[in-house]
TORMAR-779407 format. One record per atom (N, C-alpha, C): residue in three letters; atom name; x, y, z. Coordinates in steps of 0.2 Angstrom, whole numbers, plus 5000, padded with zeros to 4 digits. Layout:
// residues N
PT  ALA  CA  X  Y  Z;
...
END
This chain:
// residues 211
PT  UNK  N  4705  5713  5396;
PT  UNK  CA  4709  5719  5399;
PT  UNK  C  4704  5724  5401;
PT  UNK  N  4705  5727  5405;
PT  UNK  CA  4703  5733  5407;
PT  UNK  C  4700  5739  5402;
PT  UNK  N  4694  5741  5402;
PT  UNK  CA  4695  5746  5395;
PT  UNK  C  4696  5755  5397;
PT  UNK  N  4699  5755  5405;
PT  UNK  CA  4701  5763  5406;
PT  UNK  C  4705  5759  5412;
PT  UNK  N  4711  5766  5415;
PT  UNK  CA  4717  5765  5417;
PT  UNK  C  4714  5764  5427;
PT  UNK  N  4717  5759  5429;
PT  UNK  CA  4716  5758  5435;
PT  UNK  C  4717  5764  5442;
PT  UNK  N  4713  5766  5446;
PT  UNK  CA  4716  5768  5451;
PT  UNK  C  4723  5767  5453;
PT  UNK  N  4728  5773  5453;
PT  UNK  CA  4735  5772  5457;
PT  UNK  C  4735  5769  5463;
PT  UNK  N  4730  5772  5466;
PT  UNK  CA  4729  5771  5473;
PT  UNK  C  4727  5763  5475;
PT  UNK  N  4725  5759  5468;
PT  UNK  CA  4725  5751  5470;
PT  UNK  C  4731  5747  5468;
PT  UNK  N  4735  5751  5464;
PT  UNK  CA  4741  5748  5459;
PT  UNK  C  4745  5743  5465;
PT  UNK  N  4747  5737  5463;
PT  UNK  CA  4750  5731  5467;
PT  UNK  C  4757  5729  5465;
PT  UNK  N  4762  5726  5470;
PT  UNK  CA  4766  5724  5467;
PT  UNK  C  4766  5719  5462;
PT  UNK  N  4769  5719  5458;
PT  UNK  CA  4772  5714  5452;
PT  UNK  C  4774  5709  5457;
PT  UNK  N  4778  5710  5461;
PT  UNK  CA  4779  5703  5467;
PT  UNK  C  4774  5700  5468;
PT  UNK  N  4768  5702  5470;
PT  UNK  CA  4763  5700  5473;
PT  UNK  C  4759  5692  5466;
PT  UNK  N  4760  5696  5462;
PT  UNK  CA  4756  5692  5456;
PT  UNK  C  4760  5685  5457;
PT  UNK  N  4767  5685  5458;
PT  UNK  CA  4773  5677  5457;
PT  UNK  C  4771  5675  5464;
PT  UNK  N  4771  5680  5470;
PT  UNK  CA  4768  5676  5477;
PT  UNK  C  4761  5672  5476;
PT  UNK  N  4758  5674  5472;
PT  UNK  CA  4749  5672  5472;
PT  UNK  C  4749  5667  5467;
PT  UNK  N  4753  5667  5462;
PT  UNK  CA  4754  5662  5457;
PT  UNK  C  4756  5656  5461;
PT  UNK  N  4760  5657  5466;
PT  UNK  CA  4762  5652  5469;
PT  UNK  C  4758  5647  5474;
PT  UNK  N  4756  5652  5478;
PT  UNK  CA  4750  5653  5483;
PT  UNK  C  4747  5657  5486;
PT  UNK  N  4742  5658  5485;
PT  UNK  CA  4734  5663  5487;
PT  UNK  C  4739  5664  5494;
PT  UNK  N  4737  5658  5497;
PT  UNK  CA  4740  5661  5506;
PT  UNK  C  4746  5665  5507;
PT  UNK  N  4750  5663  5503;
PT  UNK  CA  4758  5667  5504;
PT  UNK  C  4758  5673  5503;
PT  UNK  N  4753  5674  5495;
PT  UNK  CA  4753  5683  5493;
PT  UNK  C  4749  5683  5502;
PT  UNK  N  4744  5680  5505;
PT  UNK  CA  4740  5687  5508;
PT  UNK  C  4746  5687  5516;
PT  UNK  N  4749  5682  5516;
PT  UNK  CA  4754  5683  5522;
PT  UNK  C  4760  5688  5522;
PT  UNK  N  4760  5690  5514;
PT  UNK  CA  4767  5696  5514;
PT  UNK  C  4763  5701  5512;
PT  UNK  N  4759  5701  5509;
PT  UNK  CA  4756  5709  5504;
PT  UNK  C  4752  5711  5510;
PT  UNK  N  4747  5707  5513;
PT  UNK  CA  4742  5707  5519;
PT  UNK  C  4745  5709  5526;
PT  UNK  N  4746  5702  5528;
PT  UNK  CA  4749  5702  5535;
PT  UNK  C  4757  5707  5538;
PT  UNK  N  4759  5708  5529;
PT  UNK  CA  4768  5710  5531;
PT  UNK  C  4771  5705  5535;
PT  UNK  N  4770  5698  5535;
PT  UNK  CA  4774  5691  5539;
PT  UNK  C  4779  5690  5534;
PT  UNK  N  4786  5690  5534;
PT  UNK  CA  4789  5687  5530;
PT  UNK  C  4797  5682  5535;
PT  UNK  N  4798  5678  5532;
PT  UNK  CA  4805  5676  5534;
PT  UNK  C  4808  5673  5530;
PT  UNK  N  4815  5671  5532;
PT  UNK  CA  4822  5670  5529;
PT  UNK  C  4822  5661  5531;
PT  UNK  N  4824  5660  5524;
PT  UNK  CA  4827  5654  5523;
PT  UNK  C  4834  5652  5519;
PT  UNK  N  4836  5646  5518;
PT  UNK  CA  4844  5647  5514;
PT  UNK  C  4841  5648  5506;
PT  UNK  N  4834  5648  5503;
PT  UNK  CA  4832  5647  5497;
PT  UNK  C  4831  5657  5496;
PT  UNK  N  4827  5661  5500;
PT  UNK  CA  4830  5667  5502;
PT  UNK  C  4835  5671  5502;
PT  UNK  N  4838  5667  5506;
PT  UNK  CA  4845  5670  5506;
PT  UNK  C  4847  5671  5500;
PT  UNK  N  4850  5665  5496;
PT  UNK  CA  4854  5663  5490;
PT  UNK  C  4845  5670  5484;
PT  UNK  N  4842  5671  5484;
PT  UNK  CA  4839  5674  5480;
PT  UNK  C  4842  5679  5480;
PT  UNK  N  4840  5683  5488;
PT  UNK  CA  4848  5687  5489;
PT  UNK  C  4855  5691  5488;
PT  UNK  N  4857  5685  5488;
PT  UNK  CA  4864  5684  5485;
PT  UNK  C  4863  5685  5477;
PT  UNK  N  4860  5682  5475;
PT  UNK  CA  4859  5683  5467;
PT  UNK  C  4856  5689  5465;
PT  UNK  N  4852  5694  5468;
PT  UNK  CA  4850  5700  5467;
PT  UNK  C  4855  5705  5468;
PT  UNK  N  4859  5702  5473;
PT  UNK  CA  4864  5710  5476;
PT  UNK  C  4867  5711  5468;
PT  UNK  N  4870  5706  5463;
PT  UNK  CA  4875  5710  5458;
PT  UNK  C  4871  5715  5453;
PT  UNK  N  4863  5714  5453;
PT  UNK  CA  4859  5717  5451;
PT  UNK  C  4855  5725  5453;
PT  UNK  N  4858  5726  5460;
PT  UNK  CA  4852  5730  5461;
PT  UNK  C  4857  5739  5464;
PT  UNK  N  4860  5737  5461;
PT  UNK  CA  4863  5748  5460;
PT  UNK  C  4862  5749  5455;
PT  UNK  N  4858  5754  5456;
PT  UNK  CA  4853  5758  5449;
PT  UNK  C  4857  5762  5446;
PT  UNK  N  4856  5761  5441;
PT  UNK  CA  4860  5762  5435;
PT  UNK  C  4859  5760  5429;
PT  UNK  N  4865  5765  5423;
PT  UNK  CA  4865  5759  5416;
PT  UNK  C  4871  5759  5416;
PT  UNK  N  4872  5754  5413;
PT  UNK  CA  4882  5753  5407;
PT  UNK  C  4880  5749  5402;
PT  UNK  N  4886  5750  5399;
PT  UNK  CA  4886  5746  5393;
PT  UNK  C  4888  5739  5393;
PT  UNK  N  4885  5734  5392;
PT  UNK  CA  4886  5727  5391;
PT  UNK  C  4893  5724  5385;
PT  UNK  N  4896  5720  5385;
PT  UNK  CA  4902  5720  5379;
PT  UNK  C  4899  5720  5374;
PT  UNK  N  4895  5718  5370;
PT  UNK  CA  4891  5720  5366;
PT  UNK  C  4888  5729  5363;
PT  UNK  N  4889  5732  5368;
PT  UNK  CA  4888  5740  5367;
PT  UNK  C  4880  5741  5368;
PT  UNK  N  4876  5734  5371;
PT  UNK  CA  4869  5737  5372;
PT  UNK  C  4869  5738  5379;
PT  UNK  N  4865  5744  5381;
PT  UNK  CA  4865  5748  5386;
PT  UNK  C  4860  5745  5391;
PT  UNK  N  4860  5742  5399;
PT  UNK  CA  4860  5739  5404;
PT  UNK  C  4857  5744  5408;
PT  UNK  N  4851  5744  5411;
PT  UNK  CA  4848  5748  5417;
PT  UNK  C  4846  5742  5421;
PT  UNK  N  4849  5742  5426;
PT  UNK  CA  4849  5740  5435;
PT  UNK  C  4843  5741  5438;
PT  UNK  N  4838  5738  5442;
PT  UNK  CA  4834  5742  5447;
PT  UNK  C  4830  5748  5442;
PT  UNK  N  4827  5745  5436;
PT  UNK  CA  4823  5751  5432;
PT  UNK  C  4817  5749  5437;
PT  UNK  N  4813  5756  5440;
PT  UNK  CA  4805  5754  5442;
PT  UNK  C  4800  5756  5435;
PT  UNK  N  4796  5752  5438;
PT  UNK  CA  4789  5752  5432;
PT  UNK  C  4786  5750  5433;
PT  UNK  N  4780  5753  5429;
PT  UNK  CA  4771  5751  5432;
PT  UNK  C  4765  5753  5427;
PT  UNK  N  4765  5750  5427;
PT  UNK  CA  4758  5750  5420;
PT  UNK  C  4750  5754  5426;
PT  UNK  N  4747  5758  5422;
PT  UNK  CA  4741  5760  5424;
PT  UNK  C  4735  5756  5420;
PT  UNK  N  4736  5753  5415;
PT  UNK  CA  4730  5748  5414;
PT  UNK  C  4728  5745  5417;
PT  UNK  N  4731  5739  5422;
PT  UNK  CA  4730  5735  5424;
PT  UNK  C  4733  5735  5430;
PT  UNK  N  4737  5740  5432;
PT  UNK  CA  4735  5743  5441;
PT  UNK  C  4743  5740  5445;
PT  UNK  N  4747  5740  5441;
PT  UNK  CA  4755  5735  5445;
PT  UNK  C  4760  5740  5443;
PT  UNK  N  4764  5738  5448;
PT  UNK  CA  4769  5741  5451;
PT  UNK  C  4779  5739  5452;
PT  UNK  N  4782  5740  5450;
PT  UNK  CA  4788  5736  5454;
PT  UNK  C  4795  5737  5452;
PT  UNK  N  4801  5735  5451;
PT  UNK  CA  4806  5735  5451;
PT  UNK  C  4809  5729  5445;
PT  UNK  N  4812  5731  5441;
PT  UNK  CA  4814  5725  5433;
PT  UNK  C  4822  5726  5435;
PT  UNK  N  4825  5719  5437;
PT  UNK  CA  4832  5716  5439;
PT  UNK  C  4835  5722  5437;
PT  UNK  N  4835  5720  5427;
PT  UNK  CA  4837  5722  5424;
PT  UNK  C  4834  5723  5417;
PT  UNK  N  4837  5727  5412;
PT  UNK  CA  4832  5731  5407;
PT  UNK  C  4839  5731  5401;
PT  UNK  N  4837  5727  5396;
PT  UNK  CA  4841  5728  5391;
PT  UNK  C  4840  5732  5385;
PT  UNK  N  4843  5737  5382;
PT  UNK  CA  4839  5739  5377;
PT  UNK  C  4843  5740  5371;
PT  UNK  N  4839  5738  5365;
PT  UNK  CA  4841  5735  5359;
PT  UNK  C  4837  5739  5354;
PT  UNK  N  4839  5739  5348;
PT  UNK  CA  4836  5744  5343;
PT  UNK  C  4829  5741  5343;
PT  UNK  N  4828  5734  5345;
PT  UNK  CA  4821  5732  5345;
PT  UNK  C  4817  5734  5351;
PT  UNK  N  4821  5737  5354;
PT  UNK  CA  4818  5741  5361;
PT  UNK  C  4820  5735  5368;
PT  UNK  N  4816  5739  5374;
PT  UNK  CA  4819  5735  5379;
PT  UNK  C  4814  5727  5379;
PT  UNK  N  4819  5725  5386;
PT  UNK  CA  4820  5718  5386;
PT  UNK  C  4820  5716  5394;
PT  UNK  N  4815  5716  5397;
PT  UNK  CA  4817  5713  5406;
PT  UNK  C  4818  5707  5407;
PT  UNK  N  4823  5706  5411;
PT  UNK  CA  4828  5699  5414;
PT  UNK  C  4827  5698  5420;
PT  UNK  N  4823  5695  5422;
PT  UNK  CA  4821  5693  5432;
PT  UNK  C  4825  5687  5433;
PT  UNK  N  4831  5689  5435;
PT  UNK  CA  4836  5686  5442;
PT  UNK  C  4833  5681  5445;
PT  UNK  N  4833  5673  5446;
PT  UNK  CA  4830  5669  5451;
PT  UNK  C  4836  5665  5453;
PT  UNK  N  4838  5663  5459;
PT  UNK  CA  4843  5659  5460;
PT  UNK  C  4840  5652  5462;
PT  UNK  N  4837  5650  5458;
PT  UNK  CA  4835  5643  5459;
PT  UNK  C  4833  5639  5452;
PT  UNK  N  4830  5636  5452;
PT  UNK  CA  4828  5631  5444;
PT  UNK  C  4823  5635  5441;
PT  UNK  N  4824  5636  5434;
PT  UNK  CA  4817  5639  5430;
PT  UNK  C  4813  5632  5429;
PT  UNK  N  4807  5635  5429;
PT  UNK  CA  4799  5632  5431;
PT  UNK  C  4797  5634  5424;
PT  UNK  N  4796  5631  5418;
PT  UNK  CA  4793  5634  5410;
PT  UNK  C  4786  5633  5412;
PT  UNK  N  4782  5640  5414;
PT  UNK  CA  4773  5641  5414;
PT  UNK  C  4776  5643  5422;
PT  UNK  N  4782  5642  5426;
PT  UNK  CA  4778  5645  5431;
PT  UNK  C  4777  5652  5437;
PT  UNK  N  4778  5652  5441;
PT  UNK  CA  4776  5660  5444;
PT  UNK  C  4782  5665  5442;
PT  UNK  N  4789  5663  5440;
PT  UNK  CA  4793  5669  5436;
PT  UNK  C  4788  5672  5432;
PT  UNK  N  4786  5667  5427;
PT  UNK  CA  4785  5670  5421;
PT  UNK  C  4780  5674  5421;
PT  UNK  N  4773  5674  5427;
PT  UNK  CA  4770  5678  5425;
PT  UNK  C  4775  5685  5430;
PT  UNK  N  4778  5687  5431;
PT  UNK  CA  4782  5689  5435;
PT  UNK  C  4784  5695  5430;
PT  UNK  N  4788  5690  5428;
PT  UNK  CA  4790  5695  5422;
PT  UNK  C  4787  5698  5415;
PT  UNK  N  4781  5694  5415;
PT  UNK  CA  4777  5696  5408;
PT  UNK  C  4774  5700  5412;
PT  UNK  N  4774  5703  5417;
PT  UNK  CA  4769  5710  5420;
PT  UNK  C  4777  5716  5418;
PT  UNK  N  4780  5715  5420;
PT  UNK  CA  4784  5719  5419;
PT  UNK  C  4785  5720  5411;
PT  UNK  N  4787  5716  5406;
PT  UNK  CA  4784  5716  5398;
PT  UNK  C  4778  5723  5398;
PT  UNK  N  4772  5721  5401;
PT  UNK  CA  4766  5724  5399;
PT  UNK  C  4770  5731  5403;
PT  UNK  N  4773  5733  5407;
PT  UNK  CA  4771  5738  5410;
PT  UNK  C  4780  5742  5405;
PT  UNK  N  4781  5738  5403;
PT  UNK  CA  4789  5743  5401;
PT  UNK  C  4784  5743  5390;
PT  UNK  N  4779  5739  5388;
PT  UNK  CA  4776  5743  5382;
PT  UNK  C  4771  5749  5385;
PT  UNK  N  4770  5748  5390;
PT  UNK  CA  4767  5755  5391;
PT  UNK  C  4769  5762  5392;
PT  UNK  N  4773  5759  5396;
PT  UNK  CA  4779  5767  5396;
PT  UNK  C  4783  5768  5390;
PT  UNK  N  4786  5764  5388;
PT  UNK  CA  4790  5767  5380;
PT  UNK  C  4786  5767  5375;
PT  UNK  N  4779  5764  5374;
PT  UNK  CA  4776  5763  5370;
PT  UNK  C  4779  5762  5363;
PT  UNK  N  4782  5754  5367;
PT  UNK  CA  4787  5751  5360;
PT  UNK  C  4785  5743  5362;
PT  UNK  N  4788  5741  5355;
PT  UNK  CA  4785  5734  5357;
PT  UNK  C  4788  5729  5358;
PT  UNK  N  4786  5724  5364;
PT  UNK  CA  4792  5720  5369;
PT  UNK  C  4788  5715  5370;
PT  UNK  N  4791  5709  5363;
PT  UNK  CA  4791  5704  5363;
PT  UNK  C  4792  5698  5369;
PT  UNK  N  4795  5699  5370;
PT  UNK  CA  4796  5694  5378;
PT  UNK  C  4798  5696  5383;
PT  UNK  N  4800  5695  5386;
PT  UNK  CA  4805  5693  5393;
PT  UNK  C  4809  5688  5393;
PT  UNK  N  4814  5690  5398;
PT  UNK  CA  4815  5683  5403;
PT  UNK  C  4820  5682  5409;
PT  UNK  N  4819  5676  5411;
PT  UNK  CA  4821  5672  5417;
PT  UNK  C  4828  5674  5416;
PT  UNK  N  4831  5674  5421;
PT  UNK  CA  4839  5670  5422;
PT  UNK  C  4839  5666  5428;
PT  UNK  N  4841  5659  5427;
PT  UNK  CA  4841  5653  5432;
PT  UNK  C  4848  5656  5434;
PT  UNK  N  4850  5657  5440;
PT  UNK  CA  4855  5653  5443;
PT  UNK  C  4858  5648  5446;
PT  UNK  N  4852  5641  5445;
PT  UNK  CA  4854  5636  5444;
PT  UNK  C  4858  5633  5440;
PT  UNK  N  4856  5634  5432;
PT  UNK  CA  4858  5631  5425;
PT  UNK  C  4862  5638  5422;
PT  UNK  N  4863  5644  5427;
PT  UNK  CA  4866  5649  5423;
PT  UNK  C  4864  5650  5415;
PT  UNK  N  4857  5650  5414;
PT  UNK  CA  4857  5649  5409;
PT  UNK  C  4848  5656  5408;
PT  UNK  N  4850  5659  5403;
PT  UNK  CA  4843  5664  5401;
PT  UNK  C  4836  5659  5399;
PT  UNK  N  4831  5661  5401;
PT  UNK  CA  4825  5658  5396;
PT  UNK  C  4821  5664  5395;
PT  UNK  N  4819  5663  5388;
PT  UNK  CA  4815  5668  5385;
PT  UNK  C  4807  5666  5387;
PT  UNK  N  4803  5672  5389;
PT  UNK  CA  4795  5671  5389;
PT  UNK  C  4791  5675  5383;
PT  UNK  N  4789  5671  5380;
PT  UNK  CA  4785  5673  5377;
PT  UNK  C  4779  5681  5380;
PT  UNK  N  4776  5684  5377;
PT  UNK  CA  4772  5687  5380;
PT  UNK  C  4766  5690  5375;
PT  UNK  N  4763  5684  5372;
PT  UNK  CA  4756  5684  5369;
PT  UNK  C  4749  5689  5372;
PT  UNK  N  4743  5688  5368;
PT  UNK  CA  4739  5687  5373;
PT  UNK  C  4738  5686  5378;
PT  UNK  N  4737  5679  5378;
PT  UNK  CA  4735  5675  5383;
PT  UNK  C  4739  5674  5387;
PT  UNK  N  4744  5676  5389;
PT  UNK  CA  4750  5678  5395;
PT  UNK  C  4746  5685  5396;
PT  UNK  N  4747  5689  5393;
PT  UNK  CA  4744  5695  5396;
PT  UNK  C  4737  5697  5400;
PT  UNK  N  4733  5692  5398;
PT  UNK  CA  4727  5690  5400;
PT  UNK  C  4727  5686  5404;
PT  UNK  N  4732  5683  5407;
PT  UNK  CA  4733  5679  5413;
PT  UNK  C  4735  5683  5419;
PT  UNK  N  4740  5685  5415;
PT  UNK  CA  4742  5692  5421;
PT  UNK  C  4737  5698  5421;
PT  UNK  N  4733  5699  5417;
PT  UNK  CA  4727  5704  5419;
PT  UNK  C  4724  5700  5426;
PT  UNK  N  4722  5694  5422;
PT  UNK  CA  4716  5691  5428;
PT  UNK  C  4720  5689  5435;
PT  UNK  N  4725  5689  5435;
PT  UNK  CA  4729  5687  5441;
PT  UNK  C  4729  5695  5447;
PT  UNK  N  4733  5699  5443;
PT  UNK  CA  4731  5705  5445;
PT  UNK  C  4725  5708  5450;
PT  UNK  N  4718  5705  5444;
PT  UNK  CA  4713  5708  5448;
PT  UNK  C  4711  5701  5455;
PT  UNK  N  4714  5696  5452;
PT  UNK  CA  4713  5691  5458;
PT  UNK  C  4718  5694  5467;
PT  UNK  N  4724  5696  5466;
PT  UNK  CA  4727  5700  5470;
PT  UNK  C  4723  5706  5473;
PT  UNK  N  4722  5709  5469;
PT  UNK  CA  4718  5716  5472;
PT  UNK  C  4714  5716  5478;
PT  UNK  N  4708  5709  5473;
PT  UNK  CA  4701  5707  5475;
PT  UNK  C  4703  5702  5483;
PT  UNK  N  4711  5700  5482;
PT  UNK  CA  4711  5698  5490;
PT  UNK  C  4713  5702  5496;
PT  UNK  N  4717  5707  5493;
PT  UNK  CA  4721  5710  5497;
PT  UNK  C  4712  5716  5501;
PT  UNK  N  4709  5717  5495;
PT  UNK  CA  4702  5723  5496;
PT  UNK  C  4699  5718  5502;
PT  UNK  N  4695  5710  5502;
PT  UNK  CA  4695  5707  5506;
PT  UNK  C  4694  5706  5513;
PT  UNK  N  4705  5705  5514;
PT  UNK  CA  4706  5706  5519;
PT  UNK  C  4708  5697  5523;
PT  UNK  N  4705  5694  5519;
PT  UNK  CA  4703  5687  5524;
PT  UNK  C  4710  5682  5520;
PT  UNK  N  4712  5679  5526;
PT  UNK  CA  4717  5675  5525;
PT  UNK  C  4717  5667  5521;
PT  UNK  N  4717  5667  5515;
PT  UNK  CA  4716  5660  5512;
PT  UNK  C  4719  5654  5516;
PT  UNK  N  4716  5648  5515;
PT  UNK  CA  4716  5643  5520;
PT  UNK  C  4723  5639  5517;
PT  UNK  N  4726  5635  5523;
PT  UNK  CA  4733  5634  5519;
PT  UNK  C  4732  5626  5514;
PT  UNK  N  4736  5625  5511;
PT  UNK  CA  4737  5621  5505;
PT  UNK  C  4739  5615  5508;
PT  UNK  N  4745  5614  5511;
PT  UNK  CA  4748  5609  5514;
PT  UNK  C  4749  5602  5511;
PT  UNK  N  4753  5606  5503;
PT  UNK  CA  4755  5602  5499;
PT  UNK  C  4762  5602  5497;
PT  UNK  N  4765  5601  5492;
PT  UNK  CA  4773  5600  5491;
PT  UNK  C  4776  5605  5489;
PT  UNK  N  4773  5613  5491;
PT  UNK  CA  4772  5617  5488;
PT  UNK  C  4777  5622  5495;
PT  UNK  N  4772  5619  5499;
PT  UNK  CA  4774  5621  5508;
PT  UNK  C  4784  5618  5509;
PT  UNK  N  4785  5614  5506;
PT  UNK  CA  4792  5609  5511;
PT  UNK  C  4794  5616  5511;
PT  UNK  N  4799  5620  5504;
PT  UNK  CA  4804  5623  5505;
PT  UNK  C  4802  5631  5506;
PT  UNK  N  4795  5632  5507;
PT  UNK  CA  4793  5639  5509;
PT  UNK  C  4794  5641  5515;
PT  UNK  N  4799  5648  5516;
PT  UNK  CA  4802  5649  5520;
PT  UNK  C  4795  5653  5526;
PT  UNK  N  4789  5653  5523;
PT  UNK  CA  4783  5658  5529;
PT  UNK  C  4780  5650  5531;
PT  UNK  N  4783  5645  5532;
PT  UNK  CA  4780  5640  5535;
PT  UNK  C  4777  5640  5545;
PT  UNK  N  4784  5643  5546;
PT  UNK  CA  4785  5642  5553;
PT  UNK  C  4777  5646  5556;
PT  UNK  N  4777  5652  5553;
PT  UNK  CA  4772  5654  5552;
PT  UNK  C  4764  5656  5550;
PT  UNK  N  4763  5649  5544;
PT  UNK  CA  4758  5647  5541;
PT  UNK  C  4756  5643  5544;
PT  UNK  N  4759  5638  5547;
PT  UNK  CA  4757  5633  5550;
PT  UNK  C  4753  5626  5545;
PT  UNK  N  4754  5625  5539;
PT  UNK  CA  4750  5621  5535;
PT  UNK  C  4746  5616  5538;
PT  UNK  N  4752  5612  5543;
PT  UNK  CA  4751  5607  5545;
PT  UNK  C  4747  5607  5549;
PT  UNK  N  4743  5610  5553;
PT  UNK  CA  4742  5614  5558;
PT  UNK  C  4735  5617  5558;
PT  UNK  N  4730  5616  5550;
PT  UNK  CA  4726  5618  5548;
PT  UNK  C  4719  5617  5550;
PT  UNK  N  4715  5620  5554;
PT  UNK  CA  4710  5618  5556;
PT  UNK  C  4703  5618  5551;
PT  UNK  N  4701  5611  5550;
PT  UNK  CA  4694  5609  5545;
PT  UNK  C  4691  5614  5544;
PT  UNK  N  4688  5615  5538;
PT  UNK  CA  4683  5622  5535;
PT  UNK  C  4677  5619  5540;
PT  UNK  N  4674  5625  5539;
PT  UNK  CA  4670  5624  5544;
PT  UNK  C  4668  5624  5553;
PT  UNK  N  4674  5622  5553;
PT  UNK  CA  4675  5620  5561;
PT  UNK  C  4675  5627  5567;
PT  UNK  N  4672  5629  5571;
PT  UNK  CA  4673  5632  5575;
PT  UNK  C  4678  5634  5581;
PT  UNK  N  4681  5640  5580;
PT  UNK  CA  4685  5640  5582;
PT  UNK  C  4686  5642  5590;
PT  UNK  N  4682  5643  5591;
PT  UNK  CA  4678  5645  5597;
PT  UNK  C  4676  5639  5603;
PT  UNK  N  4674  5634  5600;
PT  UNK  CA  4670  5628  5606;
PT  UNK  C  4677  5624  5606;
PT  UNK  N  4676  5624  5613;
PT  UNK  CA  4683  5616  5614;
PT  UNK  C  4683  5611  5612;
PT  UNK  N  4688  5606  5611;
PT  UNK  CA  4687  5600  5607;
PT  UNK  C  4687  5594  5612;
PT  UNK  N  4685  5590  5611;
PT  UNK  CA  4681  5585  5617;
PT  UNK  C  4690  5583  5621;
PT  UNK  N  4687  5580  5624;
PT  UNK  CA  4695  5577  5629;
PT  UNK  C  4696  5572  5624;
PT  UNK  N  4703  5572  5627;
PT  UNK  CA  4707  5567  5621;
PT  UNK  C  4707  5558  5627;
PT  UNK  N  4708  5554  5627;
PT  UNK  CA  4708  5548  5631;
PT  UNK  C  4715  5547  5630;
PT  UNK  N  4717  5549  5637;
PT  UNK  CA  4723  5547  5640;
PT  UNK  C  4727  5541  5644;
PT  UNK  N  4731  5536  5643;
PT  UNK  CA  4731  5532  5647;
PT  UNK  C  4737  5532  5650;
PT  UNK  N  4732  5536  5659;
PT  UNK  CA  4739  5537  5663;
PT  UNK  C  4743  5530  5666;
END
């Protein structure tokens, strides 16, 4: 971890960390480029965030108090962003990240919402044991642990984001199983990848035609 508070003026989205955990290229094609499009796996995310995103709190039937769209951001380690939702309990709060697809145990939610963990003990300066996921596949909660070595993941992913964004240069595509259902395809081009190396500049020999 960092041993003094980061520049505001670097602080990154919390999104960014789940896009780069995903894929290097994707963080630099929305955080970078500003490329984004719509798919039916976007959309239904969508759909699932609308019953979450009027700011506010109420009371859960249980009588523990709910805030909507709380933002937050840790100056340690330099992130920024927006928690679904925020449950709070005599043991202090609890962030819940809304996915409408299958939870992944180890993958880009959790560091997703284990930034958001760091950044809601920082502000209340209280102690918040985990997070977690809601799949709207399995309708079902998963809790994330928030260790260490989670927090130190997301330290170093963080400063991996910065370090690309500060850059500038577009990471090469992946064009693996990673790409089918990624809706910045049309626009990444995976498939379409020209060889490291390769200049981009000299024509490529003629191709043998048989007219």
């Amino acid at each position: 971890m960092h041993d003094r508070p980061i520049d505001t003026a670097t602080s990154i989205p919390i999104s960014a960390l789940e896009h780069y955990a995903y894929c290097p290229r994707q963080a630099a094609l929305i955080h970078l480029d500003g490329y984004f499009e719509s798919n039916i796996d976007t959309v239904r995310g969508d759909l699932a965030h609308a019953a979450v995103d009027n700011t506010g709190t109420r009371n859960d039937r249980r009588g523990r108090k709910i805030w909507h769209s709380l933002p937050v951001w840790s100056d340690t380690i330099g992130v920024h962003g927006v928690c679904d939702t925020v449950q709070f309990t005599d043991d202090g709060p609890t962030p819940v990240e809304h996915k409408s697809g299958r939870y992944h145990p180890g993958g880009p939610a959790d560091l997703q919402v284990a930034a958001q963990v760091i950044c809601l003990r920082e502000m209340f300066q209280a102690p918040v044991p985990y997070g977690a996921v809601f799949s709207g596949r399995d309708r079902r909660r998963h809790d994330v642990l928030v260790d260490d070595a989670m927090v130190d993941k997301v330290d170093r992913t963080a400063q991996a984001v910065r370090a690309l964004l500060e850059d500038g240069v577009l990471p090469p595509p992946v064009n693996d199983k990673r790409c089918h259902r990624c809706s910045l395809r049309p626009g990444c081009l995976p498939d379409a990848a020209t060889p490291a190396g390769a200049d981009l500049f000299t024509p490529r020999p003629d191709g043998d035609w048989l007219d």
